[in-house]
C-alpha positions in Angstrom: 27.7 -30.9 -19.1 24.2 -32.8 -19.3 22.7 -30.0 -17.1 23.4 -27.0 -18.3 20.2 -24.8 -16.5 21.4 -23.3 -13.4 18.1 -24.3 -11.0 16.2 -21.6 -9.3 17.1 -21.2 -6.1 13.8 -21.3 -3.3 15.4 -23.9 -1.1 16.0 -21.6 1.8 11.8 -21.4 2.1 10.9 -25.0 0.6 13.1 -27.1 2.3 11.5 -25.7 5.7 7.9 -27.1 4.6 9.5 -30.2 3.5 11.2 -31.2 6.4 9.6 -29.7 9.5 6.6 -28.5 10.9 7.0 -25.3 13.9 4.2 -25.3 16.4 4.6 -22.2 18.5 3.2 -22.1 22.2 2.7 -19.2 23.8 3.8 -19.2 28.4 1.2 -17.6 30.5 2.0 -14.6 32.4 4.3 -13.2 30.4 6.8 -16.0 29.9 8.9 -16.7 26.6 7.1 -18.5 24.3 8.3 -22.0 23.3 8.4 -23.5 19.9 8.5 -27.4 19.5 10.1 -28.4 16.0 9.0 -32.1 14.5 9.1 -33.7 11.5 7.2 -34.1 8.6 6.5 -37.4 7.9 4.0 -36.8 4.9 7.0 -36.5 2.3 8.9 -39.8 1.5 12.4 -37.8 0.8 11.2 -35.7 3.7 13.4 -32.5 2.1 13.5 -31.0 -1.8 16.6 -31.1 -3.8 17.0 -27.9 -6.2 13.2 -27.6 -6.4 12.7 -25.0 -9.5 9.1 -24.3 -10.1 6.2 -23.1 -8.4 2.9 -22.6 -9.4 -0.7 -21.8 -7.8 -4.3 -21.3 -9.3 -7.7 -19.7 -7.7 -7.7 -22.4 -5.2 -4.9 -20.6 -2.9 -4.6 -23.0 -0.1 -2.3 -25.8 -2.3 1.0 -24.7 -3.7 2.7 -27.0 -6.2 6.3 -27.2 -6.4 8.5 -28.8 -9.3 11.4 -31.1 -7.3 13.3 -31.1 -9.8 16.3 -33.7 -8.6 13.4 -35.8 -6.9 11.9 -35.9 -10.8 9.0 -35.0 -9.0 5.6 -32.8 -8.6 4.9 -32.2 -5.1 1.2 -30.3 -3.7 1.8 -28.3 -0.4 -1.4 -27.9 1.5 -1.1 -24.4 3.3 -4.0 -24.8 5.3 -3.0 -28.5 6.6 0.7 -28.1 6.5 1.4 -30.8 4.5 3.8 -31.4 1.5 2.6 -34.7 -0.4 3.6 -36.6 -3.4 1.6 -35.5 -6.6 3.2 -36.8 -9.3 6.8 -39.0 -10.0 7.8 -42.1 -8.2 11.1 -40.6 -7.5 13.1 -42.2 -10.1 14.0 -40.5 -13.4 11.8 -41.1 -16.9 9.8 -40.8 -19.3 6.6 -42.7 -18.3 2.8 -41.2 -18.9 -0.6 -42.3 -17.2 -1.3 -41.9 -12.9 0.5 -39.5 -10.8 1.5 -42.1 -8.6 3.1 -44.7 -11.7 4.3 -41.4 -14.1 8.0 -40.8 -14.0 9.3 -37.3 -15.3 13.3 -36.6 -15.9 14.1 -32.9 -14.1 11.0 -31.2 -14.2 11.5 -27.4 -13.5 8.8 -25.0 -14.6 5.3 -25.3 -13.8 2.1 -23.5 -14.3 -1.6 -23.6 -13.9 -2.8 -25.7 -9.9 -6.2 -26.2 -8.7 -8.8 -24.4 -10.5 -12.3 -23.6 -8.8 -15.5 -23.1 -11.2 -19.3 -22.4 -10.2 -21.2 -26.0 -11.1 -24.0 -25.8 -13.7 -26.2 -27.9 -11.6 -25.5 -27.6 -7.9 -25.5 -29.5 -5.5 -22.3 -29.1 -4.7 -21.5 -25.3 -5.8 -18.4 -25.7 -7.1 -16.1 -28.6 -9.5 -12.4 -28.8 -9.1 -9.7 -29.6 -11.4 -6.1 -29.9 -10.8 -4.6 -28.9 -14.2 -0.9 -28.5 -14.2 1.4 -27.9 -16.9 5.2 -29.4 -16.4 8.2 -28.4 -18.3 9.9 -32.0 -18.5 13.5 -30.3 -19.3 15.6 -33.6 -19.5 12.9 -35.2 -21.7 12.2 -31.6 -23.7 8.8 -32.2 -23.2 5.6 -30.6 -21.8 2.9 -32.9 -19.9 0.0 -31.9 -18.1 -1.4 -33.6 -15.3 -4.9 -33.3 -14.9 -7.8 -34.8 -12.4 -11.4 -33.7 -11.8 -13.7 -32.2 -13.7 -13.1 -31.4 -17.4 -9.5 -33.2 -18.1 -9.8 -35.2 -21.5 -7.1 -37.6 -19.5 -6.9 -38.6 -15.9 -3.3 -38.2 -14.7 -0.1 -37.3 -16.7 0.1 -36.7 -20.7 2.3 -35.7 -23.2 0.7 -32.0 -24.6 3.4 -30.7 -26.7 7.0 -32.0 -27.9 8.6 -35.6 -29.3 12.4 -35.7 -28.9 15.2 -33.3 -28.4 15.8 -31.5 -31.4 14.7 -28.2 -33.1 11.6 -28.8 -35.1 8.1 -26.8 -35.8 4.9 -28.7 -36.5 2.0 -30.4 -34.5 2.0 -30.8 -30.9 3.3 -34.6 -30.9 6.1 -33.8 -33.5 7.6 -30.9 -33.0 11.3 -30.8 -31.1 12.5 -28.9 -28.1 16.1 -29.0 -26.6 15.5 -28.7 -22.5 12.7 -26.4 -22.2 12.2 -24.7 -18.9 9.1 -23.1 -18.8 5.6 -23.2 -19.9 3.6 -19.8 -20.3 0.0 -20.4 -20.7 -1.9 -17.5 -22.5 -5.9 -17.4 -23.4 -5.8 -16.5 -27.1 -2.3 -18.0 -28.2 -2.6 -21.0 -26.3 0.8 -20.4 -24.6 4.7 -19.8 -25.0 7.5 -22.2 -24.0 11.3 -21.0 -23.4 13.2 -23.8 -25.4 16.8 -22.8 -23.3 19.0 -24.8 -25.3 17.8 -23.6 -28.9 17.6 -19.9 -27.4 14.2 -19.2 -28.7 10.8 -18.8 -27.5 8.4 -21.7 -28.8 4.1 -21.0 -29.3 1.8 -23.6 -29.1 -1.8 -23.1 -30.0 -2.9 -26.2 -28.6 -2.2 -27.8 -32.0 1.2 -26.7 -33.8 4.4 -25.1 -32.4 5.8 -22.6 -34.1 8.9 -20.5 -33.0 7.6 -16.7 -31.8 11.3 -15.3 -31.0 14.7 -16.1 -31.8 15.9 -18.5 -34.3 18.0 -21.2 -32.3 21.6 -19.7 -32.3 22.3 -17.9 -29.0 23.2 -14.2 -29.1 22.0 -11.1 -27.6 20.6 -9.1 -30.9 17.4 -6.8 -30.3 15.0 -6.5 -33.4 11.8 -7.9 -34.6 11.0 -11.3 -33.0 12.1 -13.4 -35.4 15.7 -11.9 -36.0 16.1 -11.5 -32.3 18.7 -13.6 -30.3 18.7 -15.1 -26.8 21.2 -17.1 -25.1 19.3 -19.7 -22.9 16.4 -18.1 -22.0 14.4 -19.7 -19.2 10.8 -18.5 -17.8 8.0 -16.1 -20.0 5.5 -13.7 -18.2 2.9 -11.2 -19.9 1.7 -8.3 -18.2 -2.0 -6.6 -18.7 -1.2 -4.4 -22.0 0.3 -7.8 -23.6 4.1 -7.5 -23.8 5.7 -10.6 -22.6 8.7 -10.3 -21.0 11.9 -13.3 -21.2 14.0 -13.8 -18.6 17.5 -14.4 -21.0 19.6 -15.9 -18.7 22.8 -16.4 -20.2 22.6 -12.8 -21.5 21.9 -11.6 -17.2 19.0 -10.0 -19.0 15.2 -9.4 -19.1 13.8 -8.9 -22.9 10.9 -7.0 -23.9 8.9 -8.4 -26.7 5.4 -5.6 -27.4 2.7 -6.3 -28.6 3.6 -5.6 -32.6 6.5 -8.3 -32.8 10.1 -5.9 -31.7 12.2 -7.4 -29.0 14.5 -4.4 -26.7 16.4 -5.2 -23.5 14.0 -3.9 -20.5 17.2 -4.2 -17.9 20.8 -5.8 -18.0 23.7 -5.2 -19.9 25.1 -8.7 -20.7 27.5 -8.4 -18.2 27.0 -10.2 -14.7 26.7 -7.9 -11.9 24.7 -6.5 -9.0 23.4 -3.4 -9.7 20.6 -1.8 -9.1 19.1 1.8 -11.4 17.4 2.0 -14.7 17.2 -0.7 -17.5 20.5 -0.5 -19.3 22.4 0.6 -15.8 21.1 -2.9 -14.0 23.2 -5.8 -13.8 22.1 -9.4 -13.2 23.8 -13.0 -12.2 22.0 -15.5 -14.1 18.3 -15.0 -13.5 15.8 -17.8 -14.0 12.3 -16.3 -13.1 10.0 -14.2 -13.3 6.6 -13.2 -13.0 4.3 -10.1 -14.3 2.2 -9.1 -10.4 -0.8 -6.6 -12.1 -1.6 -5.2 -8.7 2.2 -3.7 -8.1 2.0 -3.4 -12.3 5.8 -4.6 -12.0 8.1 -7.5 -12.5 9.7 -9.7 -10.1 12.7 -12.2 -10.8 14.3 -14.7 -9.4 18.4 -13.0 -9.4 19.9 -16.7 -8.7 24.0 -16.1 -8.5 22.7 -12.8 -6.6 20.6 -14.7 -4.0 18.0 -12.1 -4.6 14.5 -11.3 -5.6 14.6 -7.9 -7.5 11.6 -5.7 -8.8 11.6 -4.3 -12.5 9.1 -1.4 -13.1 7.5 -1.1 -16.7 9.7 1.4 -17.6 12.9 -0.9 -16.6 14.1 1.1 -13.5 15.4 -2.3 -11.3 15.7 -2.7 -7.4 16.1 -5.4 -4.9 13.0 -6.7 -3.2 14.7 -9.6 -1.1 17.5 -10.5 -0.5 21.1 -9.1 0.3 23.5 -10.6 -2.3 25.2 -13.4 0.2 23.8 -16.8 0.4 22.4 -17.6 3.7 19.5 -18.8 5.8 18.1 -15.9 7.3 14.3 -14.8 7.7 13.1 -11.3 8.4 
């Protein structure tokens, strides 16, 4: 099966932004209010098909989404209500140079967005730069596309990966088999989960090395480097400096500290849908996750569960949206 990465699952709140815009008019003296539904011109496609990345930087008001079976990057003004083409034409490839002529082939995980910092010489205050990293899964690349202030190359580049293989070494050489997500960090320059050779990749900027695993799928605990995974999909960090894996063919979350040893934080390797402390939870296939330092917990993206569940530090899981069954249904 070419794809083999089950596609996190936001449609129920992206398609909605993609395809229609809800004004809401409020009746005098006490009448029902109306709402008047119309389209969304803005988008060519005018919907998102199994869009599986989102990303957003200091400058809140534009939320970037990765469409993944549209092969492209979308930016989704919050404050304007508009969902525009960033980068892709549309059709799949593998094609660097201006967001409008760049072609990517499945794109799921993004990172980074538009990034505010004080100008050395104002006038104006501020510079912008719209720095976004893409996990190009199909092509088993990472690119960046960068505008504005700072980028060493307008529009979309190749940063790290050559062809689909397994392979250490610098940036442009190394191999990756369908990576799905891109973890930027400050000091390590950032960690990539390679899905298909079941490992977690590190980039400094200039070489790849692998950090965890060693490209045969299994579900082993242990230092790092002896550890097994089986397809894992999306890194996070929280504020001490233990990353966290979402393993998704193992329907478990990984624990690597600080000094190198990887446990299970929650899931037992079994699919289920079960809530309670780390080794009691059960999982179906999750694909995201994120550390959120003001809760100090985890939240991932259960996919075959059509949930969102929290994971506290010390591993005890519950669900934080959702109800299991698939469905449209706000609230």
């Amino acid at each position: 099966m070419r794809r083999i990465i089950p596609i996190l699952l936001l449609t129920a709140f992206l398609v909605m932004i993609g395809a229609i815009a809800v004004r809401r008019t409020t009746k005098a003296q006490g009448g029902p209010a109306t709402f008047t539904i119309t389209l969304n011109a803005t988008y060519q496609f005018n919907t998102l098909r199994k869009p599986a990345g989102l990303t957003m930087a200091n400058v809140t008001q534009f939320l970037y989404i990765a469409d993944s079976e549209h092969h492209n990057i979308l930016e989704f003004d919050r404050t304007a209500g508009t969902l525009t083409p960033l980068a892709g034409t549309g059709v799949a490839g593998y094609v660097n140079g201006a967001g409008s002529s760049a072609r990517f082939n499945y794109p799921t995980g993004l990172s980074g967005g538009m990034i505010q910092r004080p100008h050395p010489f104002p006038p104006p205050p501020f510079l912008y730069t719209k720095a976004i990293w893409i996990t190009d899964t199909q092509n088993s690349v990472v690119r960046l596309y960068c505008t504005g202030y700072g980028c060493q190359t307008q529009g979309v580049t190749t940063a790290v990966g050559s062809t689909q293989g397994y392979a250490n070494g610098g940036s442009l050489a190394a191999k990756m088999a369908r990576p799905t997500g891109y973890y930027p960090h400050a000091t390590t320059g950032g960690y990539i989960a390679d899905a298909q050779n079941h490992s977690i990749r590190s980039w400094d900027g200039t070489n790849v090395t692998t950090f965890a695993g060693n490209g045969t799928a299994g579900f082993v605990n242990g230092f790092r480097t002896s550890a097994r995974f089986n397809v894992p999909t999306r890194v996070t960090e929280d504020s001490s400096g233990n990353d966290y894996v979402v393993d998704m063919g193992n329907n478990a979350i990984r624990k690597i500290d600080s000094a190198g040893n990887v446990t299970t934080l929650a899931g037992t390797g079994v699919r289920g849908y079960v809530n309670g402390a780390g080794a009691t939870a059960q999982f179906s296939m999750p694909t995201s996750i994120r550390f959120d330092p003001t809760t100090n917990a985890l939240y991932v993206t259960d996919s075959m569960n059509n949930a969102i569940r929290k994971i506290t530090l010390a591993g005890q899981v519950t669900t934080y949206a959702g109800a299991q069954q698939g469905g449209y249904v706000n609230g």
